[in-house]
C-alpha positions in Angstrom: 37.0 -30.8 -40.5 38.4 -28.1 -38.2 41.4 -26.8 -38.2 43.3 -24.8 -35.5 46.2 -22.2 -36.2 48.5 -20.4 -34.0 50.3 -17.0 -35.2 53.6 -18.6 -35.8 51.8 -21.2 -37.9 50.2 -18.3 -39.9 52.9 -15.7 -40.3 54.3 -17.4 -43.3 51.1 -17.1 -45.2 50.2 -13.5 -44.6 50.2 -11.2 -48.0 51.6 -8.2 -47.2 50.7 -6.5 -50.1 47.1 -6.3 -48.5 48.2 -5.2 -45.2 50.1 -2.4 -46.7 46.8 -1.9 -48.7 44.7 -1.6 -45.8 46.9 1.2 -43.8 47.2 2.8 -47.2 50.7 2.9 -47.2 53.4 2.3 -50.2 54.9 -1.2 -49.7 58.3 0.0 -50.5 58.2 3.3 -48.0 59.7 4.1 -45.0 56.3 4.3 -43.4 55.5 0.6 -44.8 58.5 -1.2 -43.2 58.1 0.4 -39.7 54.7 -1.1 -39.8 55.4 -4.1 -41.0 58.5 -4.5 -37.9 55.5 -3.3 -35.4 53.4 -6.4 -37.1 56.1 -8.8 -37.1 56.5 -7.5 -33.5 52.7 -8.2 -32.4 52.9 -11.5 -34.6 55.7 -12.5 -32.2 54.0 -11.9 -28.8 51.2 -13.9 -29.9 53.5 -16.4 -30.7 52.0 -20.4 -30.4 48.6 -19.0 -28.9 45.6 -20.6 -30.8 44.5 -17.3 -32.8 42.4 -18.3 -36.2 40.5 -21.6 -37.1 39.8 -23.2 -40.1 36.7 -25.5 -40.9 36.1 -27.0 -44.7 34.0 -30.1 -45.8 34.7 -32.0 -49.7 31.3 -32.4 -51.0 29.9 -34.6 -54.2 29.4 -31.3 -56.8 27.7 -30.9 -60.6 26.7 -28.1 -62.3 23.5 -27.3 -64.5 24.0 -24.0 -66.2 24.7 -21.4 -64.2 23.9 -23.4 -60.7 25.7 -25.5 -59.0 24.1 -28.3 -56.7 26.7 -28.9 -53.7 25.2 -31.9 -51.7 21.9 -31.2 -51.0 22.5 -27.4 -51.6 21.4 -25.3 -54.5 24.0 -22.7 -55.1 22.6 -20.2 -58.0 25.5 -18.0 -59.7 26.2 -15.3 -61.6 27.5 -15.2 -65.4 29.6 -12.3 -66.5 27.3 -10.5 -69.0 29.6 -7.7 -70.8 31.2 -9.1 -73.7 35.3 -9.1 -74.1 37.1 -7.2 -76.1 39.2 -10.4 -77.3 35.7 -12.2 -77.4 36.9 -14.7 -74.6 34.0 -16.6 -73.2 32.0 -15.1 -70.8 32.4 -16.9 -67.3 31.0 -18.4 -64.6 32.2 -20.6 -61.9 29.6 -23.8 -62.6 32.0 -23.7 -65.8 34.5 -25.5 -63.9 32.3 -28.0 -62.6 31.2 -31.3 -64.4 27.5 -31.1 -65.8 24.9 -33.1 -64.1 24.4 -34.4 -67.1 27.2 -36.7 -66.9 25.5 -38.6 -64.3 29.0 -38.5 -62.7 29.6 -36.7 -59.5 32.8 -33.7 -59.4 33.6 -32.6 -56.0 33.3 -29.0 -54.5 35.0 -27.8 -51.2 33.9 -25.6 -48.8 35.3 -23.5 -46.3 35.5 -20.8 -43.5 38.0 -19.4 -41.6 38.0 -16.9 -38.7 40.4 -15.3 -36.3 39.8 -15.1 -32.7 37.7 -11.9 -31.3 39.6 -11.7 -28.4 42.6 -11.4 -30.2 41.2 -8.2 -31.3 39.8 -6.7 -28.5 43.1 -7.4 -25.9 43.9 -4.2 -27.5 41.2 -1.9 -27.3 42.3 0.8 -25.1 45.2 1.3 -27.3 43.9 2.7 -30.6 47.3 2.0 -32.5 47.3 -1.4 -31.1 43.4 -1.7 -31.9 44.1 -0.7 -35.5 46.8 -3.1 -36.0 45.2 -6.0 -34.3 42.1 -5.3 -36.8 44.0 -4.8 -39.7 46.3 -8.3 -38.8 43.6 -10.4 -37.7 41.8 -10.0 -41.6 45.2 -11.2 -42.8 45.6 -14.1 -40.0 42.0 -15.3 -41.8 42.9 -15.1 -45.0 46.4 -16.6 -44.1 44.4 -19.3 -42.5 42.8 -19.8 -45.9 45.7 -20.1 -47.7 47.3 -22.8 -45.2 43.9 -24.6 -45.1 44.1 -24.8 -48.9 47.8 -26.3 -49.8 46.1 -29.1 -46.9 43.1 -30.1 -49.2 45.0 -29.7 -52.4 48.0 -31.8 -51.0 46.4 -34.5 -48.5 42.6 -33.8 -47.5 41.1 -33.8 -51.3 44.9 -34.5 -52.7 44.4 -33.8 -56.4 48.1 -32.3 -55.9 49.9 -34.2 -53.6 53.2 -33.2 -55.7 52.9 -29.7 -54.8 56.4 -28.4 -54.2 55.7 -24.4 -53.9 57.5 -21.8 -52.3 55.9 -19.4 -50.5 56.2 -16.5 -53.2 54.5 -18.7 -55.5 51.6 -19.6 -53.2 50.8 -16.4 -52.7 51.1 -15.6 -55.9 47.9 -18.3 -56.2 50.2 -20.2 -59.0 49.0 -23.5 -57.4 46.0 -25.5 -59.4 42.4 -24.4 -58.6 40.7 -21.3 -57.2 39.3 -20.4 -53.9 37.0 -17.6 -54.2 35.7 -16.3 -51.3 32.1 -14.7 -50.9 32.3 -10.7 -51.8 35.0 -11.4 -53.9 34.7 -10.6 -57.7 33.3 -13.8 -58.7 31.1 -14.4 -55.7 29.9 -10.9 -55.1 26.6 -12.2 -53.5 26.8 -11.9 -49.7 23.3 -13.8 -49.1 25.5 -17.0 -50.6 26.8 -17.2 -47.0 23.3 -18.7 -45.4 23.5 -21.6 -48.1 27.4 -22.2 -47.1 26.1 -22.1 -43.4 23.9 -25.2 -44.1 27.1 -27.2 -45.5 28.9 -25.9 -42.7 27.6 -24.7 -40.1 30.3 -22.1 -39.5 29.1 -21.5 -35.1 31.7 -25.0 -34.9 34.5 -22.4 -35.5 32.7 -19.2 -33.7 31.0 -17.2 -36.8 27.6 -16.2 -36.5 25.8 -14.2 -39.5 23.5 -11.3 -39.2 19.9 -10.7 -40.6 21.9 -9.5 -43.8 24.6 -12.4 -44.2 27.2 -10.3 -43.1 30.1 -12.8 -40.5 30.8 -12.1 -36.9 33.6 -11.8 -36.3 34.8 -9.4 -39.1 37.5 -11.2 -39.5 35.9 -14.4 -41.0 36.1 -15.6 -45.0 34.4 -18.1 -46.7 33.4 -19.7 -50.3 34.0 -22.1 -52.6 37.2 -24.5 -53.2 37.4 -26.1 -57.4 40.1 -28.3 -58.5 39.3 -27.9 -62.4 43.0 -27.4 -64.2 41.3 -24.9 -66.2 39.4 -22.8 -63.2 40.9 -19.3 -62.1 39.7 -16.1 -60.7 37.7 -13.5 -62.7 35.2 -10.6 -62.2 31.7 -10.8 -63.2 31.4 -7.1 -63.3 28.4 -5.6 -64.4 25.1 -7.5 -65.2 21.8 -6.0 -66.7 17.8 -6.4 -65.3 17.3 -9.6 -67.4 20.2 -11.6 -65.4 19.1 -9.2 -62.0 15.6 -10.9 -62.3 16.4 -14.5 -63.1 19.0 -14.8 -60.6 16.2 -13.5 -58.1 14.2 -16.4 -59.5 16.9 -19.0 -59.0 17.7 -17.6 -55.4 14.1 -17.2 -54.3 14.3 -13.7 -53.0 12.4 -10.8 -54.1 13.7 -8.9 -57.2 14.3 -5.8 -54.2 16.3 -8.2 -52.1 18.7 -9.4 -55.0 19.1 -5.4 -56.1 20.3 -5.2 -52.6 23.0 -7.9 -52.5 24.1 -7.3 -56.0 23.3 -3.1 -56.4 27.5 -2.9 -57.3 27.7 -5.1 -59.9 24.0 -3.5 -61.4 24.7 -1.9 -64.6 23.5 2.1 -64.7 
């Protein structure tokens, strides 16, 4: 399904915190709420113009070890590998899958968002502009996300159709399930975008990916959806040569190739 968003749809949903991030700015100084009045400003004049789509399929899901088989798509993942210092288990995300085993089907989502190019590049002439619109455009994608979520949890896939959050809360991620995206701690490996192109096929909503998996346009997401009760966000953090090569295995790429997606989570 595709989903379009305009900027007044999407203000609501944008996290600050990471916009202040991004400039490098404190988010209680002087310097942080002038930018944040220039944003709400640019926001404004965009007003109800389309400006960020949203595009996410439900598909039957189980999990055998540290894979994942979505549909007709093999997803290999990555466990963490350092050990706790409370001894908590060691995670990865087929965890919160049901086994294949079972012989009965769980149910993965999938998604991608992206914000409008053009959106961007009205603004190019104008570097202050330019910076703003880049910097606000990454957070009208992830906003996106976030409003393309609460609709699968509450109506599309509807395991929550109770949901009664307020805004702080959602973006405080206090909702059940997880959404991690590709890059993101859990999901570090940006070659996992080819096998979500072949669920999705993410050129409906405008994203094309280079030779390397990287999404055009920048400001593009994408990953995983789980429903488990039990799922949340984590780092896998570093992982040694024995993981390094079997995950190569799994993935069929060449042990050079998976060094190259994965070299920051390598262990020295």
């Amino acid at each position: 399904m595709v989903l379009t968003y305009t900027a007044r749809d999407l203000t609501p949903y944008i996290s600050w915190a990471y916009f202040y991030h991004a400039w490098r700015v404190p988010p209680k100084s002087a310097d942080a709420a002038e930018l944040r009045a220039d944003a709400e400003q640019w926001l404004a004049e965009l007003g109800d113009m389309p400006c960020a789509r949203a595009l996410f399929r439900l598909c039957k899901a189980c999990s055998d070890g540290d894979n994942l088989y979505i549909d007709d798509t093999f997803f290999p993942l990555l466990r963490q590998q350092t050990p706790h210092a409370d001894g908590s288990p060691l995670l990865c995300l087929s965890d919160f899958v049901r086994p294949c085993s079972t012989g009965i089907p769980d149910t993965v989502g999938v998604f991608a968002t992206t914000c409008d190019v053009n959106v961007e590049q009205a603004y190019i002439d104008d570097p202050y502009k330019h910076l703003m619109a880049q910097s606000l455009t990454d957070r009208l994608a992830e906003a996106a996300a976030e409003k393309m979520h609460e609709y699968v949890r509450r109506v599309a896939w509807g395991y929550a159709p109770d949901e009664q959050l307020s805004m702080e809360q959602l973006l405080r991620e206090e909702y059940q399930g997880i959404r991690p995206a590709v890059g993101y701690p859990s999901l570090p490996d940006q070659s996992v975008n080819f096998r979500l192109n072949e669920l999705l096929h993410m050129e409906q909503i405008g994203i094309t990916l280079t030779e390397n998996g990287a999404m055009h346009p920048h400001a593009s997401v994408c990953g995983l959806m789980l429903a488990h009760p039990a799922s949340r966000y984590f780092n896998i953090g570093k992982i040694g040569e024995d993981q390094l090569t079997d995950y190569a295995r799994r993935s069929d790429m060449s042990l050079e190739q998976a060094r190259k997606f994965l070299a920051a989570n390598l262990m020295d």
